[in-house]
Each structure stands twice: as structure tokens, then as C-alpha cells.
C-alpha positions in Angstrom: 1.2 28.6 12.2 -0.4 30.4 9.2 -4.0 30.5 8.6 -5.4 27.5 7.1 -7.8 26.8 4.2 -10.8 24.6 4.9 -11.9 21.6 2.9 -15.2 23.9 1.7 -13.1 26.6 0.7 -11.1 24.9 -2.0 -13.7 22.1 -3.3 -17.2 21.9 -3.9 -19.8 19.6 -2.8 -20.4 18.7 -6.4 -16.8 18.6 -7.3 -17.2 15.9 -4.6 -20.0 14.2 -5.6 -18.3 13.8 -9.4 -15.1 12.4 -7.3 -16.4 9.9 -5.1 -18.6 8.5 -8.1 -16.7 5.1 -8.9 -16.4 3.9 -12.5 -16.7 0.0 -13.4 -14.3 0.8 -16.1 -12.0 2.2 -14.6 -12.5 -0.2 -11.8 -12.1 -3.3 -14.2 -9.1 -1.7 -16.3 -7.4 -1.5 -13.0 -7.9 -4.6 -11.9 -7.0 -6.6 -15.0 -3.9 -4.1 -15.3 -2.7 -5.7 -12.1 -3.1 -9.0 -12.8 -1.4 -8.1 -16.4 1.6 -7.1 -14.6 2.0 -9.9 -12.1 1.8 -12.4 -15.5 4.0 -10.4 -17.3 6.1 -10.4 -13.9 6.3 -14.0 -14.2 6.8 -14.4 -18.0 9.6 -12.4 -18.8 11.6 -14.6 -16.3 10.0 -18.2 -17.9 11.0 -17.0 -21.4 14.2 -15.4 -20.8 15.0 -17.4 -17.5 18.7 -15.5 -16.1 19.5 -13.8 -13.0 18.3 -10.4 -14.3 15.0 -11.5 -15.3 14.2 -13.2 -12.4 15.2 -10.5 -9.9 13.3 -8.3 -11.9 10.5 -10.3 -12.0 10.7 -10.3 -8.2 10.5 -7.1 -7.7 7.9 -6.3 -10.1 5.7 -9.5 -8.0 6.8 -7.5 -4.5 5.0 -4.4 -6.0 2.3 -5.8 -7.6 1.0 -7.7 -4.5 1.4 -4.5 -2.4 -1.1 -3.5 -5.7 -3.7 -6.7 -4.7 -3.7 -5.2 -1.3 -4.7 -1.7 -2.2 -7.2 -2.7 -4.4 -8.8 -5.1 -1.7 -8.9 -2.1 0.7 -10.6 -0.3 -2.0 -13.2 -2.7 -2.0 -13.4 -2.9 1.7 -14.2 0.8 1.5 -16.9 0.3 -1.0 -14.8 2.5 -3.5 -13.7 0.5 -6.3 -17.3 -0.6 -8.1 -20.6 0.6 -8.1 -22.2 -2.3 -6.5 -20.9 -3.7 -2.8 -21.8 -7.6 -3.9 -19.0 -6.3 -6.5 -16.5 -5.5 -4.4 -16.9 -7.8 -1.6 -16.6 -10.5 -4.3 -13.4 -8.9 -6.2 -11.8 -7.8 -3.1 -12.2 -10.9 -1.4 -11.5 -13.5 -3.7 -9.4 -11.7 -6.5 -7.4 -9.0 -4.4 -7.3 -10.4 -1.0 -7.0 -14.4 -1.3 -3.5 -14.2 -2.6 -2.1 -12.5 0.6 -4.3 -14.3 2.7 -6.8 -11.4 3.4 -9.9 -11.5 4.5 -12.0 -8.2 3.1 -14.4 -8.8 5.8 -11.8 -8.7 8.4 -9.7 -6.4 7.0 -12.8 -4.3 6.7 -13.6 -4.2 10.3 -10.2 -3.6 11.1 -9.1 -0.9 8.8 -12.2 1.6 9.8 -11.1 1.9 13.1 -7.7 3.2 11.4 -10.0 5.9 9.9 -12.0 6.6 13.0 -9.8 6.6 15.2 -6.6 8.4 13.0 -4.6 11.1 15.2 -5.6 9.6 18.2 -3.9 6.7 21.1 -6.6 4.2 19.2 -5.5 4.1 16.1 -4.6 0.6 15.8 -2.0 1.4 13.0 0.0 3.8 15.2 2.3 0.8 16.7 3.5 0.4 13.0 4.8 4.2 13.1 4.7 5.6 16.6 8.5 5.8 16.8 9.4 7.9 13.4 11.4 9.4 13.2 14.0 7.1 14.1 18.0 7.3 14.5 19.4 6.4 11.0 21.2 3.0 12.2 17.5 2.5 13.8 16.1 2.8 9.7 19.0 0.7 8.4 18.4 -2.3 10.7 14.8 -2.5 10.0 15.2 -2.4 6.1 17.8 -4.7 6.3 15.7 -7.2 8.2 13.1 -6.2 5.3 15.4 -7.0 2.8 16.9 -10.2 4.2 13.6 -12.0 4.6 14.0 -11.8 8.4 10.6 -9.5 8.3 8.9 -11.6 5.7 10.0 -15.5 7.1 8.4 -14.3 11.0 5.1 -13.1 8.9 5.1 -16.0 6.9 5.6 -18.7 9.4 3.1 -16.4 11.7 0.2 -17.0 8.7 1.3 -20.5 8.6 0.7 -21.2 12.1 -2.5 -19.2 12.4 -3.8 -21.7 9.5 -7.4 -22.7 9.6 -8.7 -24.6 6.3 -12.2 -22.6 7.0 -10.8 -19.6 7.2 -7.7 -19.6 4.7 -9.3 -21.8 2.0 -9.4 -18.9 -0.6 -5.2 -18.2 0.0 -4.8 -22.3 -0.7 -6.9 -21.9 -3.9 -4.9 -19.3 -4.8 -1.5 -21.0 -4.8 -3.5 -24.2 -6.1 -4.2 -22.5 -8.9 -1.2 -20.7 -9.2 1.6 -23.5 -9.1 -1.2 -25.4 -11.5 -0.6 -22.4 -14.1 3.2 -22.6 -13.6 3.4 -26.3 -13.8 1.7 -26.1 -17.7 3.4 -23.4 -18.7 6.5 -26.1 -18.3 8.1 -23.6 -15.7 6.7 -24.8 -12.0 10.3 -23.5 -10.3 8.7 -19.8 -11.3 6.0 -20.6 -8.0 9.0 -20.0 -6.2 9.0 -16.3 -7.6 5.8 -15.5 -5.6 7.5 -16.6 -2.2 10.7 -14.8 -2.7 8.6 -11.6 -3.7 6.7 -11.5 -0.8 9.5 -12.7 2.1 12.4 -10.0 0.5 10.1 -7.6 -1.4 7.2 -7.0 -0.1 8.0 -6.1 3.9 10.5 -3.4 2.5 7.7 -1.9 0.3 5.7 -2.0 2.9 7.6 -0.7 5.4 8.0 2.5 2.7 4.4 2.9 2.3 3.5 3.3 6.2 6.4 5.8 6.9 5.1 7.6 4.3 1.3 7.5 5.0 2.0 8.2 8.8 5.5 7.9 9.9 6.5 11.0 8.5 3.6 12.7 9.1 4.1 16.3 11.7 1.6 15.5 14.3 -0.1 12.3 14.9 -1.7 13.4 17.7 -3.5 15.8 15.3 -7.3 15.4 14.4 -6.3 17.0 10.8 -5.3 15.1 7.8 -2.5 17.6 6.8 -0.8 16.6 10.0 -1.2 13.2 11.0 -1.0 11.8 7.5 1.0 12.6 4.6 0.8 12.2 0.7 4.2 11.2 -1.5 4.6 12.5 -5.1 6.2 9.9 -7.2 7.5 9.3 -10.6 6.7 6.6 -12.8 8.9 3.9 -11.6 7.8 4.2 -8.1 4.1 4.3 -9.3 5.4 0.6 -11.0 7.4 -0.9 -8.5 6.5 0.5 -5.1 3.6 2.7 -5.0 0.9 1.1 -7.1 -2.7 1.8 -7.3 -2.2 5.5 -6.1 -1.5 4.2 -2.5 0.9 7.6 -2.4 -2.3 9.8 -2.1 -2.9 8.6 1.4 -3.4 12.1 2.7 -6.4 12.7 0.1 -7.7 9.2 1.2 -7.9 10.1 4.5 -9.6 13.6 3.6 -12.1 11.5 1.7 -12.0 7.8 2.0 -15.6 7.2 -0.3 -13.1 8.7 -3.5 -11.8 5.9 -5.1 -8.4 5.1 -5.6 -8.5 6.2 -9.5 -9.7 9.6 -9.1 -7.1 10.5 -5.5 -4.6 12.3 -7.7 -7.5 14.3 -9.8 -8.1 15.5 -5.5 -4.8 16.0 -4.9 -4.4 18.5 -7.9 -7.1 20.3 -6.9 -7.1 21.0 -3.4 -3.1 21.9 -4.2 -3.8 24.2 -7.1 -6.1 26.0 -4.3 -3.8 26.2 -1.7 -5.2 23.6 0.9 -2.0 22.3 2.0 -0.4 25.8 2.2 2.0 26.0 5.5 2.0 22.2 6.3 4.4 20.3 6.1 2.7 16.7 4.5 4.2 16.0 1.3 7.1 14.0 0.1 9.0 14.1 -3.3 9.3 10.3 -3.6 10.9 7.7 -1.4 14.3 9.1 -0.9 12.4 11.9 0.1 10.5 9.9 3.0 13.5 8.1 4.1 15.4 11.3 4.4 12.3 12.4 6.6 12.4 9.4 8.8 15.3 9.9 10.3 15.8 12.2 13.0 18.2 15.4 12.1 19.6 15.4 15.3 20.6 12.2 15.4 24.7 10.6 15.1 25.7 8.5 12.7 26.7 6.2 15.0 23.8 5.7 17.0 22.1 2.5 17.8 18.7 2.9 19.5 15.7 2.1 18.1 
């Protein structure tokens, strides 16, 4: 393997310090930008109500509430606003309640995925332990992401785990949303939400962990460069299913205090310097991570997995 570059050799502390500074406004802007989407999501199906439209609109909501999530876990990490009142608030109420997320216990959760990364106690490995795959392995399980079979067992699973003290925020949520809806004159577009998150969301999902860390070299690594990986994308990915700069995952992991905003500003710099020189951790888009996931030495015809 060829000699390496450490973190300290291609950025300074202050670099670091200007990095991991969050901005309210950008912070804000993002925030309202996601919300902007998810009502323009909606509205271009109310006012032009056709197949197309609604589809669209779909898809747009699948991406947009992988976008909530992303912003909540910034806020679990203290990395969104200035102030943590601010992003336990936000996170919780404005990013997490609409998936049913608790930034609290998605907090406690998701730092153990930090501590613990390239290591048998991860608690995110199980999601990506087996990439890559056979290629009829990867068509069966984005065919059961696209066919709701994925998104029906999690949505009857947060059904049945329902407790009003617990899940009150989520019912607020869809209180207030079919409420909107309903006096726009359009409550059949509450559907929209539930049909973005059974057949759009698991398949987006599914993208983003094989590409944070099912494509990644070594797992079992303690560095970064080889037990996560980072996906370059164009602008339509960044739209529809990488939103929020959730493709940067490699930087994150590098330097989880950097907010989301300022992760591709990281990425430029530490590539222009040569840090990730002779490993193998980034992706040119989603094509790129499927093509990854599957094992080269693998039939077509195969069937495990």
C-alpha cells in the first residue's frame, strides 16, 4: 500500500476551527430550503394533479424526508446551530417528528456508530456487513425497496411499537399535516407522504448506507479512508437522493463536529492535498456504488444472499 498522508499534513488546526464553526444562517436557509421542497413536492401535484406530477412529487417527498433525517442527525451531533437548546429543539420537533425520530434516542444511538466504526460493535454494521453482494442478491433487495415490501414491514413495525408518550410529536406531525392538505381543498395529497416513504424512501436509503459503508474496502479498518466512503454526485442526486450533503460521509466520519454545510468545503481540501491518495473510498454517483456493491466475481445467475 503506498504511503499515506495524515489528517495534520493536509489541514490545519485553524482551517478546522473555521470548519467546525456552524452558521445560523446557513443553518436556517437549510432548514427552510427543506421544508420548501417538500411544499413544493406537494403543490405541483395539487395544482396540476396527473400521474406525472404525482409520481414526481413522490419522489421528490422520498428525498426530502431522507433530508429531515440528515438534518436531525445534525442536530443530534450538535452541528447544525450554535446553541444545543437549538438543535435539540429543531431536530427533534422539526426534523425528526415527521419520521417518528426521537433526537434523544437517535443521539445515544448514533455515537456508538462513531465510536465504535471499523469495529464488530458498530451497531450499523448489520445494515452492510454482507457488501458486496451477488448481483441477483442487490436486485431482490431493491426490488423489495421498491415494492413497498421494505417500507410496509417498517411501517407496520413503528405502528406496533406505538406509545402516545413517546410518539406524540410523529401524530402532531401528520395532525397537522392532513389539516394543511384538507384546506388546501386537496386531503387525498396526505396520501403522497405514505407512498413516499413505503416505495421511496427504503430504496434511498438502502443507496445511502452502501455508499457510506457497504462499499467501503475494509470495515474492519480503524481508518476513515477504509471503512467509510464518500460519493460525488451531480445535481439531481444532490435533489432527489442525496440531500443535505449526506454523500460526504467519509469527511463526516473524519470530523463529525463539521457541519453538514461546510463537508464538501473538507472534502475539496483534503483532496486537492492528496489525503485520499491510494485508497480506494470514493464513488462517482450511484451507478457508481451499485456497480461497487456487487461482487466481480460473481454469475449472473446466482441467488445467494
Amino acid at each position: 500500500m503506498a504511503t499515506s498522508l495524515k489528517l495534520s499534513d493536509c489541514i490545519s488546526n485553524d482551517e478546522l476551527r473555521e470548519l467546525r464553526r456552524p452558521s445560523n444562517w446557513r443553518a436556517i436557509f437549510s432548514l427552510i430550503f427543506n421544508w420548501a421542497v417538500i411544499a413544493s413536492a406537494f403543490a405541483i401535484a395539487i395544482i396540476w394533479p396527473n400521474p406525472i406530477t404525482i409520481v414526481l412529487g413522490m419522489l421528490i417527498l422520498g428525498g426530502r424526508q431522507l433530508g429531515l433525517g440528515i438534518l436531525n442527525h445534525d442536530c443530534a451531533h450538535g452541528a447544525f446551530f450554535t446553541r444545543r437548546k437549538m438543535n435539540d429543539f429543531v431536530g427533534h420537533w422539526l426534523c425528526g417528528a415527521p419520521l417518528n425520530t426521537s433526537l434523544y434516542a437517535y443521539r445515544e444511538y448514533h455515537l456508538k456508530h462513531h465510536k465504535y466504526a471499523g469495529t464488530k460493535d458498530d451497531p450499523d454494521l448489520w445494515f452492510v456487513e454482507k457488501y458486496p453482494v451477488s448481483r441477483a442478491s442487490l436486485k431482490r433487495k431493491l426490488l423489495r425497496d421498491i415494492t413497498g415490501r421494505t417500507g410496509f414491514r417498517d411501517t407496520l413495525g413503528k405502528i406496533k411499537r406505538f406509545r402516545l408518550a413517546d410518539n406524540y410529536p410523529w401524530l402532531t406531525f401528520h395532525a397537522l399535516l392532513l389539516a394543511i392538505l384538507t384546506l388546501t381543498g386537496a386531503p387525498w395529497a396526505y396520501l403522497m407522504w405514505w407512498a413516499a416513504e413505503i416505495f421511496v424512501y427504503p430504496f434511498i436509503m438502502r443507496l445511502r448506507q452502501i455508499g457510506e459503508h457497504g462499499v467501503a474496502s475494509n470495515r474492519s479498518s480503524s481508518d476513515p479512508r477504509e471503512n467509510t466512503s464518500t460519493t460525488l454526485v451531480s445535481w439531481w442526486e444532490a435533489l432527489l437522493v442525496a440531500p443535505n450533503h449526506v454523500n460526504y460521509h467519509l469527511e463526516h466520519h473524519q470530523f463529525a463536529a463539521v457541519p453538514g454545510y461546510h463537508l464538501s468545503k473538507l472534502h475539496k481540501r483534503l483532496a486537492e492535498r492528496g489525503y485520499y491518495d491510494g485508497f480506494d473510498c470514493i464513488s462517482n454517483g450511484y451507478v457508481d456504488v451499485l456497480r461497487r456493491a456487487v461482487r466481480p466475481d460473481e454469475p449472473r445467475s446466482a441467488t445467494q444472499g
